[in-house]
N, C-alpha and C positions, 0 to 999 in steps of 0.2 A: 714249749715242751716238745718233747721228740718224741717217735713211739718208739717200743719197751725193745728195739733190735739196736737203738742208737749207745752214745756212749752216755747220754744223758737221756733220760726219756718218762714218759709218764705212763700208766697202767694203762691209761684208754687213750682214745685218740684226742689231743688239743681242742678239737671242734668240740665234741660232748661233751656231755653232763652225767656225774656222777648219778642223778636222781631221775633216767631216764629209760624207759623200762628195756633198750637193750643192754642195761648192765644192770643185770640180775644175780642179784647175790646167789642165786639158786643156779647159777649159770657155770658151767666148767670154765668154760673158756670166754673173753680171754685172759681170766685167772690166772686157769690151770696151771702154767708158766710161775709166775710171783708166787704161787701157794707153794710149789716145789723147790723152788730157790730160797722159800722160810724154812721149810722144814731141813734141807741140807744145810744150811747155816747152824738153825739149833741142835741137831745132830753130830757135827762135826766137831771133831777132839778140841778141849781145851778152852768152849763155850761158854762164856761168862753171862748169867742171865741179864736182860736190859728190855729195858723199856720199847713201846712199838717203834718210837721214833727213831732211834735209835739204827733201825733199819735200811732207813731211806740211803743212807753212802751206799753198804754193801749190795744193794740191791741197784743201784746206780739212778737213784731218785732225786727228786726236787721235794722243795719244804711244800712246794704246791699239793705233793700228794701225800702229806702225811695224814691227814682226815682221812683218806681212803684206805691208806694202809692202816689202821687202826679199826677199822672195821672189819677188814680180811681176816684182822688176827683173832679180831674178838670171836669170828665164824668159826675159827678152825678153833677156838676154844671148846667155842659150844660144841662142837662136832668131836671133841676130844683126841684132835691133833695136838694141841698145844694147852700150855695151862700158865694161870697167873698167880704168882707168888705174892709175898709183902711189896709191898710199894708198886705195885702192879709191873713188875717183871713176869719175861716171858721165859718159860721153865718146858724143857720135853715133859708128857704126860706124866703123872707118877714116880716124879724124879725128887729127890729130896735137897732142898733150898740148902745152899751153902749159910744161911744164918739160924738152920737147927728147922727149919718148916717143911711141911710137906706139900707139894704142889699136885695139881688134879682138877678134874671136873669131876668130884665126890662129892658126897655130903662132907669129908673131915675137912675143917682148917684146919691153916696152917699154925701148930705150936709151939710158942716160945723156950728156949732150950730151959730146962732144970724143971720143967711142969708136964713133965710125961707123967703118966697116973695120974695126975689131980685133977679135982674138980676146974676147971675153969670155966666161968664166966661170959659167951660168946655172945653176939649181938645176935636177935633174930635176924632173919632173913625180912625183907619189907615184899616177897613176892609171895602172894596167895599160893596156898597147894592146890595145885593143878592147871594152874592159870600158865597159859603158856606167853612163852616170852618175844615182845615184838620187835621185828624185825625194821632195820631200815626201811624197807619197802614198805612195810605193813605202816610207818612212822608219815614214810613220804604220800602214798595212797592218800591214808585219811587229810593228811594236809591239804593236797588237791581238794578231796571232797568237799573239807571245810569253804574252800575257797568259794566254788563250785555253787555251792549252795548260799553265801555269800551276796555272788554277784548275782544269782537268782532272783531271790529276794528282793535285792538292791533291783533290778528289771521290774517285776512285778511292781514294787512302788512308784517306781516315775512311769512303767507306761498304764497305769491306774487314775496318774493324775494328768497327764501329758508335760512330763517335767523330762521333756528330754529332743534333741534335734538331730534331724539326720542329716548325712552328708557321707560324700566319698573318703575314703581310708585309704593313706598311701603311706609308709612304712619307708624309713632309709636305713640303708645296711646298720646304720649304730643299732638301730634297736627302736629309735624312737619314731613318733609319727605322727601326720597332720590331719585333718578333715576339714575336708573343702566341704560347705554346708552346699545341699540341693535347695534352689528356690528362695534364692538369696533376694534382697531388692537390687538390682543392678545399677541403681543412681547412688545407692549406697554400700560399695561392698565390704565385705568384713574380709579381716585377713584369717586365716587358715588357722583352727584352734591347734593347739599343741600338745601332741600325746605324750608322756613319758613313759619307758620304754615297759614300764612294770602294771601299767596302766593300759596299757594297748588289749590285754587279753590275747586270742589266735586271729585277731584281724589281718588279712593279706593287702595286697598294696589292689587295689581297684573294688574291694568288699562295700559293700553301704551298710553304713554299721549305725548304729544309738547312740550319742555321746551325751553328756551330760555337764554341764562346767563347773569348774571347781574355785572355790574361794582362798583367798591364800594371795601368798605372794605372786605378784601378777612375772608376764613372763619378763616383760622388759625390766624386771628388780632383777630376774635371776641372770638373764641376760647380760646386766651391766656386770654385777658380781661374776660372773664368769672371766668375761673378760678382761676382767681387771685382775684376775687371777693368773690366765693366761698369759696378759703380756708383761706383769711380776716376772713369771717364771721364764721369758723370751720365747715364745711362742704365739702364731697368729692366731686371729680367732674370725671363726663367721657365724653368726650371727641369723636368725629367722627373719622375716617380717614381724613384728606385735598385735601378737591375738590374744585370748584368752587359753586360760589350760583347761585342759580337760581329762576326763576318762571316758572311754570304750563303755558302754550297757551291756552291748549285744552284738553281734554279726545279723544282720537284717538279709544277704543278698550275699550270696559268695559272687566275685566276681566269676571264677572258673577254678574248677577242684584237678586239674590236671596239666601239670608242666613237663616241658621238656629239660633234659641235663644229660650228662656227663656220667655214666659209670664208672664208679672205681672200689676200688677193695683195699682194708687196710684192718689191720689186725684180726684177720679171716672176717670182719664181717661187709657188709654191701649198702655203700651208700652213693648217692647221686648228688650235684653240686647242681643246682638249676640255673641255666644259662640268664646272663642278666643279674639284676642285682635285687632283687624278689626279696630274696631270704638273705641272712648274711651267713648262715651255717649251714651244711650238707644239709640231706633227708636221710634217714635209717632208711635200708630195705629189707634186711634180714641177713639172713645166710645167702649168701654169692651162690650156693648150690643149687636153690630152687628157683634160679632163671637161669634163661640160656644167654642172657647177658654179659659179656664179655669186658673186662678192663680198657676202658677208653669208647665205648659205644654210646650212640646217643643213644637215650630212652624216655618214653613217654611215663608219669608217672602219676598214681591217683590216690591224694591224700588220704590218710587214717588218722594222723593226730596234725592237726595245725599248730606251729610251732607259737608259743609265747615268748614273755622273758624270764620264764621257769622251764621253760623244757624244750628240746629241739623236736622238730616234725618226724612223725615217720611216714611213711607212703608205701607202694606198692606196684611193679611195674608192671603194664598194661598192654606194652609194644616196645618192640626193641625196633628202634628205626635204621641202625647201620655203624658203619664204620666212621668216625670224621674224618670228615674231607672226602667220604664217597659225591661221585655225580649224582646232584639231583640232590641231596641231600637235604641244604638248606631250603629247599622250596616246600621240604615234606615235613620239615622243624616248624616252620610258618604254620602251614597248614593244622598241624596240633597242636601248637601255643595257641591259635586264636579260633582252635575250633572250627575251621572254615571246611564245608561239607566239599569234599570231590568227587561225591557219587550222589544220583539220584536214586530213588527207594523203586522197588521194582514198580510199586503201584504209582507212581510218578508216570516212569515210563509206559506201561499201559495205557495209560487213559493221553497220554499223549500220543500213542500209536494209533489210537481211536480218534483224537483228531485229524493226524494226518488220513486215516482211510475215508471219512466224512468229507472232507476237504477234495480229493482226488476225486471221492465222486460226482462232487459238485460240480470241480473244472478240470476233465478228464486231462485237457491238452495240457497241463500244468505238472502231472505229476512226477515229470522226471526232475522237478525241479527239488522235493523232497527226498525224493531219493526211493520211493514204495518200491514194492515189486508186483507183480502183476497181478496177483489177488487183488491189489489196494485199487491200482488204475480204472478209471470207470471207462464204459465205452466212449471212445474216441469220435463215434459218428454221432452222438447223442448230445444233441442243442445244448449249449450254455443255458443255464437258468439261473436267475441274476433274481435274488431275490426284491420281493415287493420293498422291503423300506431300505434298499440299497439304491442309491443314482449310479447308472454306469458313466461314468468320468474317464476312461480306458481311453478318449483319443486325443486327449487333452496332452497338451504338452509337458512333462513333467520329468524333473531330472533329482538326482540325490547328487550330492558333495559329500566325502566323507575320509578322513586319512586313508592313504594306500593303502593300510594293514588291514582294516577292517572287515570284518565278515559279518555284521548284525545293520541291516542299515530301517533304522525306524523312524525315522524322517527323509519328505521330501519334500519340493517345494514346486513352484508357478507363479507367473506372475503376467498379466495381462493389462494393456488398460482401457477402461471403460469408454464408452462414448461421450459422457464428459468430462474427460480428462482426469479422470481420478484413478489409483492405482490400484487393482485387485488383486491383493498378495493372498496365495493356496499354500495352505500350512498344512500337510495331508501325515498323517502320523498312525502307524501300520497300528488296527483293530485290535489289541491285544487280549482283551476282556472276550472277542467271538469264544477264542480258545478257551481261557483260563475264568470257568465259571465258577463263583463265589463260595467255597466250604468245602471245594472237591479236593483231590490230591495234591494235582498241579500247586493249585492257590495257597493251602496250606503249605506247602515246603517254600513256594516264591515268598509269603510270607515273614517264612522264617526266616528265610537268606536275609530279604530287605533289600540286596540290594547285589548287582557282579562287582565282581574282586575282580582288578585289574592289577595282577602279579606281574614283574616284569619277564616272566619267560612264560605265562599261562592267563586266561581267561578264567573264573570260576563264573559261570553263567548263573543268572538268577533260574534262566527256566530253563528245559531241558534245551539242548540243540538242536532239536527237529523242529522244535519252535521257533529261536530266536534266530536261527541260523538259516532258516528257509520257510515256513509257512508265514510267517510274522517277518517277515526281513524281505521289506519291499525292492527285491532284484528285479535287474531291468530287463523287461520284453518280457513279465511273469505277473498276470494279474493276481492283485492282493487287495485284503479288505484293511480299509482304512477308514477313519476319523475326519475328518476335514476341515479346519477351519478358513474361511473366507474372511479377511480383512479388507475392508477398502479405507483408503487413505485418499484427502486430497493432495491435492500437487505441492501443497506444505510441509505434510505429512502427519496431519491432523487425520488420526481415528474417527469415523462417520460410520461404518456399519460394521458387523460379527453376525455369520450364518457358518453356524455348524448342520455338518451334513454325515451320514451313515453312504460311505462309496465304496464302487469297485473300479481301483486304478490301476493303470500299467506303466512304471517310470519307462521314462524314453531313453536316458543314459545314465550310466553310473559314472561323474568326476570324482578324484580325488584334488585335495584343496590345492597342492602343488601344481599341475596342470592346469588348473582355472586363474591362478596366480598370474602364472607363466601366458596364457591368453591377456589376460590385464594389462601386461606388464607392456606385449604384445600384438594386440589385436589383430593384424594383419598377416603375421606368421600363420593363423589357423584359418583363413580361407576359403582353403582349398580340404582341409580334411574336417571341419565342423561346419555345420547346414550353417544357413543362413539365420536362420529360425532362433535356432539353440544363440548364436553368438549375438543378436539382438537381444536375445531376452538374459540373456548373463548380463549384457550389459547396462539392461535396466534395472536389474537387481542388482548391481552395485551400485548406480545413481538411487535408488531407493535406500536401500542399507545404510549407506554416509549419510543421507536426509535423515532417517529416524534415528541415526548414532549422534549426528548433533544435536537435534533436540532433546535428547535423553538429557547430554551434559550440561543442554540450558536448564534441564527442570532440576541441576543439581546430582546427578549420578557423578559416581566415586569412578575414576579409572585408576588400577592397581597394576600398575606395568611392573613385573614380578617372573624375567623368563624364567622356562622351565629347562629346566636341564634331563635328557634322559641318557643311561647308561645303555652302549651299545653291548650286545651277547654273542658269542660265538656258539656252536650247535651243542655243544655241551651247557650249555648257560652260562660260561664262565664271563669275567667282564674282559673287554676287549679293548675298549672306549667309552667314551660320551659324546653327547652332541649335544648344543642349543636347542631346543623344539623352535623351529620357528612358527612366526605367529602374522599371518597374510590378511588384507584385506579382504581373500577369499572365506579365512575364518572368522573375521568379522562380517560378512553375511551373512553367515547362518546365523550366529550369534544373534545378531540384531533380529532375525525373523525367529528364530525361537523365541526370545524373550518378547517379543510383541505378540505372539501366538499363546505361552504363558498368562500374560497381561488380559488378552483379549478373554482367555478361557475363566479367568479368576473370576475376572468383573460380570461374565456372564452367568458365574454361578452368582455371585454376589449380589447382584440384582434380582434373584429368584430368590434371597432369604435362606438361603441353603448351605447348611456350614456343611467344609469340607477342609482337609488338610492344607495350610498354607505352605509355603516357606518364609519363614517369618527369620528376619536379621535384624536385631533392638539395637536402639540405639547407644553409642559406647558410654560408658558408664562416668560420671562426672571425674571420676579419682584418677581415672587411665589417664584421660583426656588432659588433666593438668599436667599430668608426666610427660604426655607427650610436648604440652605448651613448655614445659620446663628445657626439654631435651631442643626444641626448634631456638629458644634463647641462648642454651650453650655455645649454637654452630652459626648465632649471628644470623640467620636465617628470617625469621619474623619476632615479633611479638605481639602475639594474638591471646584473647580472651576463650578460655577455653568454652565455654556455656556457650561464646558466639560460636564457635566454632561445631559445636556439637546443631544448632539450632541451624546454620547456614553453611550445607555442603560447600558451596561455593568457596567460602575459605579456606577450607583442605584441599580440594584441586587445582586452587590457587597458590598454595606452597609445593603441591607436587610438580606443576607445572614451573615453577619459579626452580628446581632443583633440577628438572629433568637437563641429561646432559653431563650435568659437573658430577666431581667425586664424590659427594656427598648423596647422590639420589639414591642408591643402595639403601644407605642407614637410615633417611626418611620415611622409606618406604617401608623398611622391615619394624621401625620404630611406630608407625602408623597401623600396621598390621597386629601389631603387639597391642593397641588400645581397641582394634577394634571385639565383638562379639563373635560369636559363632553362630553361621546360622543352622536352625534346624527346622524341623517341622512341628507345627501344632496348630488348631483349629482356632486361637485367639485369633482377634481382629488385629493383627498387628503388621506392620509394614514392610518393606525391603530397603533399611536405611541405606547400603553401600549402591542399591540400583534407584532410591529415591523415587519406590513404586507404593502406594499407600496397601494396593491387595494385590499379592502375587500367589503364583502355588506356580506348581512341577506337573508340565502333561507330557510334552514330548518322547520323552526316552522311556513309554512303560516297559520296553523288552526289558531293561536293564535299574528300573527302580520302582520300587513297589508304590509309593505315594503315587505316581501318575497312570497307575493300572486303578486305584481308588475312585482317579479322577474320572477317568473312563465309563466306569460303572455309573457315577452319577449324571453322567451327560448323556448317558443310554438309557438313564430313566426318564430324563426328562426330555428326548425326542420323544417316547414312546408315550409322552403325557401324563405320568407320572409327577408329583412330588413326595419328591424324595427326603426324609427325616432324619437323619442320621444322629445319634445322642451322644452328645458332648464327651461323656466319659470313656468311651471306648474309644472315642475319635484322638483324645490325648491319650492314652494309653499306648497305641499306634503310631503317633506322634514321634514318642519317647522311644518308641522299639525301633523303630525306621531311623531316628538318628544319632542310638546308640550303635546299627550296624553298619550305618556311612563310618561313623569313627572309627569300627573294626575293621572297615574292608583299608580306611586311608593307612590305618597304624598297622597292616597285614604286609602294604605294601610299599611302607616308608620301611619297615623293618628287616625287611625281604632285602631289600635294596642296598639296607645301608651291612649286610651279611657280605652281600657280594662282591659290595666294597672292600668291605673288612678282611674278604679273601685274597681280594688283588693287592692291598696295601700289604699284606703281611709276607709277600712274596718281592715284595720293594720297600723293606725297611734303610732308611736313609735316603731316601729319594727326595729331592730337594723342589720347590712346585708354588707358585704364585693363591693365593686364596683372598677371603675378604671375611670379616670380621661376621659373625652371625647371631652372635649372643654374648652378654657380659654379666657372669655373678662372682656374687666376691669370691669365690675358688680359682677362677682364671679365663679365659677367651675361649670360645666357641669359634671355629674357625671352618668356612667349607671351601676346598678345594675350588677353584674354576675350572680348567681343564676336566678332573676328575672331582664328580659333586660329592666326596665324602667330606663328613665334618665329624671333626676329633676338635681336642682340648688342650689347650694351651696352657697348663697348670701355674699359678701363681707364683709356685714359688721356684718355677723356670724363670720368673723375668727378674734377671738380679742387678739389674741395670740403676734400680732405682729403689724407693720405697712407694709403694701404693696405695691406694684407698679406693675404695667400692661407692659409687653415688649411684642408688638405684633410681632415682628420681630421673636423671638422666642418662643412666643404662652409660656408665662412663666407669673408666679405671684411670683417678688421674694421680700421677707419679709427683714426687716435691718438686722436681725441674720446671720450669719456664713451658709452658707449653707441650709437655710429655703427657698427653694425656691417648688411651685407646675408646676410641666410639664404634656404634654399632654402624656395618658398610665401609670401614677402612681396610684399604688392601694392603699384605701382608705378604711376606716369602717365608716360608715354613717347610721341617725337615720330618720327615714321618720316623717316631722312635718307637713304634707299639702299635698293634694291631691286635686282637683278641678275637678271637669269634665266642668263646667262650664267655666272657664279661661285657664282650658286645661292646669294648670301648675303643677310639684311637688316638691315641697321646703325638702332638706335636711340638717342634721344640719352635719357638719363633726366630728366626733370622734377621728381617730387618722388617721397617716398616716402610712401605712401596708410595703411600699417598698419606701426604702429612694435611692431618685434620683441620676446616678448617677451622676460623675462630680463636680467640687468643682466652687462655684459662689463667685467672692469679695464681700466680703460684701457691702454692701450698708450702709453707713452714717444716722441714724436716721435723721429725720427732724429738724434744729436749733431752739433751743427755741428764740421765738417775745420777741423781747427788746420793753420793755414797757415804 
């Protein structure tokens, strides 16, 4: 349907719903129009009375809106615009029926000709006197009500009995929607229940909502019936995973009551299309007059009714963020989809202002290093005072490594060795707890954040920048207070001692990884411009690092060679390029010394009885596991038992290592990643399967994550002799906060990213470009760029090359031909046909396929021709 300017068109806009309260019978517009083109029609010479329907041509309508025009009329009845004759003909008011009636909104019927004067016989009325008469709205209202109170009830009994499961709500444009259950057994997962779309209730896609299952035809009956329906009528079908069906209880937890979208205006009234595919219908805003919101602006917006599959959402807008396609734009759309704070609250800053002046008085010589002004600075002549349970460590050799870009550096390291030969590795990790004491301002906001957002044109720091940027951010030739851990290793690299220590250090130099590379690579080019000192002891810190990096792999640790790709920016943010991150033996350094620094800090809480936050990665789940065994037999690769597999690392970095090199190591690796877990944080006793660590946790990086600021505090009670208690419930609750906002900062800045793309792609539509396969559902290929890491979608039924079929078992699209089959890691040439910023999607067409899979697949039987 078109709207009511076109040559065919409907009263309201296609998207809506007649039963939604911005069309309000009570409403002029946008009636007003259709009421007045009734009333000149039934006015106009030579008007034959007819039925409502009857309307829909002259008014340039569809059969879709005769319900609605039939209610119009019936309004301007009541209102004694119009009136209804015999046979419910529409008559002007007070006009007399060409079959002898009289027509009106009066008490008289209309009467039969030759019975004027007489008695006649009339039916009561079936309406009470005085009872006023209900309206659609008043009809649609209580309906809702009924519902309302309904599913109330229906609530009240299951969570009375606990007849009901929770789990995450994610919603697809059809209408309908799944729930992933929370706190599933992960040896045995269940697949995803099935909402129907009239069953969902105003659940949003990331909500944790109440479900409850339903008996009935299971989904795989409806499933199959479906489909068999579908390819009757020649059409493809796809298909769920089989779960059980279910309904919605409740909304337990909105994910977030405020999106971003797209203004526009359309039959005078203001609606917003929310970028993404969220909702599948606009939002109502009202009247386009009472914002300063303009046609085509983005806007922030804050729900009032959440849409169901009775009623579309209306909302309210909040901030108008700009023009599209302003500079900067996309990075401030981020920032209010995901909530992400870019200001600190005054009293944040305060009480971090009061560190810094505390600080400066402590080490006067230091304070140009925060930046104070002279009030702050203490006297210059006035002795260092190092407090009593701090070691000053200040002459000790010590240097940081950290990417060129970096400005927060909260690791550094030392390494010495003993007089019997054993090696004394200094894991010195910047004090962060001195600052950020327990329930004050600071803490509470770091808190909340959980964790910095690393945007690719911005930093969102967990704590203010006077902190992480300079008091806390061990720069070189600037005493700071740090943590300390002491490792001694013997010349094996066998663990023998952990001595943590409360210091105050001064790093000797700041490397970044590329330079220490380039020394490795070179030892003799740097001479002459790095001491003696410093280049011996790099150099024993990379003989140390490959010792404890091979022993990891013997106790079974997972290596996941996985480059990264980052998009280069030009000063506007706009994309310019990309590049490989490279990845050095110098960041395999650190690497290795954090993670044994981690190791060392876990096992020494561990040993004191002391729960504290892990990071815990479980082991992958028995049902991945055979997918993945299924998927390594399609590519001829092994055949392995998956249970062994899960039970002994060594067989997975024995098929990684068996692929690394050939075409195939891509798909392995992405198809391996696909089985594994996620890790997060939680106080259970549980392991680090992919580092094959029994008890790990997060100390290093507190500038930047709240779990290793926790850590801190408990290793500073128990210097101070302290045992420390921490109770299990708050410590999971914290758990679950901390690694619901690692997932916001990653999806902050995977999203961010893939905008920017979406910007440069759509400025080069038809650009022709090499990629590799990323993902396979039965809709069509996941494909991301090399050169340029965007990944867009290779739609199904773009490949007509062939006939297909979806095996998700081994994550395969195989075609009838002889070995036509697409796997995950197969490289591809593709043509960009669609960029969206707004849908957030990018459609490619595929061209050829660059590396033929290996493995030989039977063919597949074409589909039988229908006997007719």
């Amino acid at each position: 349907m078109l709207g009511i300017h076109g040559d065919k068109g409907s009263i309201v806009p296609s998207h809506s719903r007649f039963s939604t309260p911005f069309f309000d019978m009570n409403t002029e517009q946008p009636l007003e129009q259709i009421r007045r083109r009734i009333l000149e029609i039934v006015a106009s010479p030579g008007y034959r009375p007819k039925k409502p329907k009857m309307f829909l041509q002259e008014l340039g309508l569809t059969e879709e809106d005769r319900s609605i025009i039939r209610r119009i009329i019936k309004r301007m009845v009541k209102e004694g615009l119009l009136a209804f004759g015999k046979s419910h003909l529409v008559h002007p008011p007070g006009q007399k029926s060409r079959d002898g009636g009289v027509s009106g909104d009066d008490d008289a019927a209309a009467v039969p000709k030759g019975y004027a004067g007489k008695a006649v016989k009339t039916k009561p009325s079936r309406e009470k006197p005085g009872k006023k008469r209900k309206t659609f709205d008043d009809v649609s209202r209580e309906k809702d009500e009924r519902k309302a109170k309904r599913d109330a009830e229906r609530w009240q009994d299951r969570e009375s009995t606990g007849q009901y499961l929770v789990g995450t709500f994610r919603r697809k444009p059809s209408g309908i929607g799944f729930v992933r259950l929370k706190n599933a057994d992960p040896e045995n997962p269940v697949p995803d229940i099935y909402v129907a779309a009239h069953f969902t209730q105003d659940a949003a896609s990331g909500d944790t909502v109440a479900v409850e299952l339903l008996a009935g035809r299971t989904i795989r009956e409806e499933w199959e019936r479906n489909r068999r329906q579908r390819l009757k009528a020649g059409k493809t079908f796809q298909g769920p995973e089989f779960g059980e069906r279910g309904r919605v209880l409740k909304v337990l937890k909105r994910a977030t009551d405020r999106f971003v979208g797209t203004f526009y205006e359309e039959e005078e009234w203001g609606f917003v299309r929310v970028d993404g595919d969220r909702f599948a219908n606009p939002l109502v805003v009202g009247d386009p007059g009472a914002t300063a919101a303009q046609p085509g602006d983005k806007v922030v917006v804050e729900m009032l009714v959440f849409p169901d599959a009775h009623r579309n959402g209306e909302a309210v807008i909040v901030e108008v963020l700009g023009r599209h396609g302003a500079a900067g734009l996309d990075t401030l759309l981020i920032l209010r989809e995901f909530d992400l704070p870019d200001q600190f609250t005054e009293e944040t800053l305060a009480e971090a202002r009061r560190q810094v002046h505390d600080f400066f008085r402590l080490f006067p010589d230091d304070a140009a290093a925060g930046g104070a002004n002279e009030a702050e600075k203490g006297d210059p002549e006035e002795p260092i005072r190092i407090p009593d349970d701090r070691v000053d460590i200040t002459e000790e050799l010590i240097i940081t490594i950290d990417p060129a870009d970096a400005k927060d550096f909260d690791d550094a390291i030392s390494l010495v060795k003993t007089e019997e030969g054993n090696w004394r590795l200094g894991v010195h990790i910047a004090d962060v707890a001195y600052f950020v004491g327990e329930g004050g301002a600071i803490d509470r906001e770091a808190k909340d954040r959980g964790t910095s957002v690393y945007l690719p044109d911005r930093v969102i720091p967990m704590l203010p920048e006077v902190l992480c940027n300079a008091l806390a951010s061990l720069q070189p030739g600037k005493r700071r207070l740090a943590k300390s851990v002491y490792i001694e290793f013997t010349p094996e690299g066998i663990r023998t001692d952990v001595a943590i220590q409360k210091t105050l250090i001064r790093s000797t130099r700041r490397f970044n990884y590329t330079e220490v590379q380039e020394f490795f690579d070179k030892p003799g080019a740097f001479s002459r411009t790095w001491s003696k000192p410093i280049r011996e002891m790099l150099l024993r810190m990379r003989e140390l690092a490959m010792l404890l990096r091979r022993r990891r792999f013997e106790h079974g640790a997972i290596e996941m060679n996985m480059p990264e790709v980052k998009i280069d920016l030009d000063e506007d943010g706009q994309v310019v390029g990309a590049h490989e991150y490279p990845y050095y033996d110098s960041n395999r350094l650190i690497e290795e010394f954090m993670l044994a620094a981690n190791e060392a800090v876990a096992d020494f809480l561990f040993r004191r009885n002391i729960l504290f936050l892990r990071r815990v990665h479980r082991f992958p789940a028995l049902k991945k596991m055979k997918a993945f065994a299924d998927f390594l037999r399609s590519l001829e690769i092994d055949d392995l038992d998956p249970e062994k597999m899960i039970a002994d690392r060594h067989l997975l970095q024995s098929v990684l290592d068996k692929v690394k090199g050939k075409p195939e190591e891509k798909a392995v690796h992405f198809a391996l990643l696909r089985s594994m877990q996620r890790a997060e944080y939680s106080p259970n006793g549980e392991g680090h399967y992919a580092l094959a660590s029994d008890c790990y946790t997060h100390f290093t990086s507190p500038i930047r994550r709240y779990p290793d600021l926790t850590i801190h505090r408990l290793i500073e009670l128990v210097l101070q002799g302290r045992d420390p208690k921490p109770p299990r419930g708050p410590l999971v609750t914290l758990g679950e906060h901390c690694s619901d906002r690692e997932r916001r900062a990653e999806s902050a800045e995977n999203e961010l990213t893939k905008l920017k793309l979406i910007d440069y792609l759509s400025k080069r539509i038809g650009v022709k470009m090499e990629g590799f396969v990323t993902g396979i559902e039965s809709f069509g290929l996941f494909v991301q760029g090399i050169e340029i890491p965007a990944e867009g979608l290779v739609r199904l039924e773009t490949l007509c090359d062939d006939y297909y079929r979806f095996d998700r078992s081994t994550h395969t699209l195989s075609g009838a031909r002889v070995g036509n089959v697409f796997r995950l890691g197969d490289r591809v040439r593709i043509e960009v046909v669609r960029a969206d910023a707004d849908s957030r999607q990018i459609d490619f067409r595929l061209l050829e396929r660059i590396s033929k899979p290996r493995g030989t697949s039977t063919p597949r039987k074409p589909p039988p021709a229908r006997r007719r």
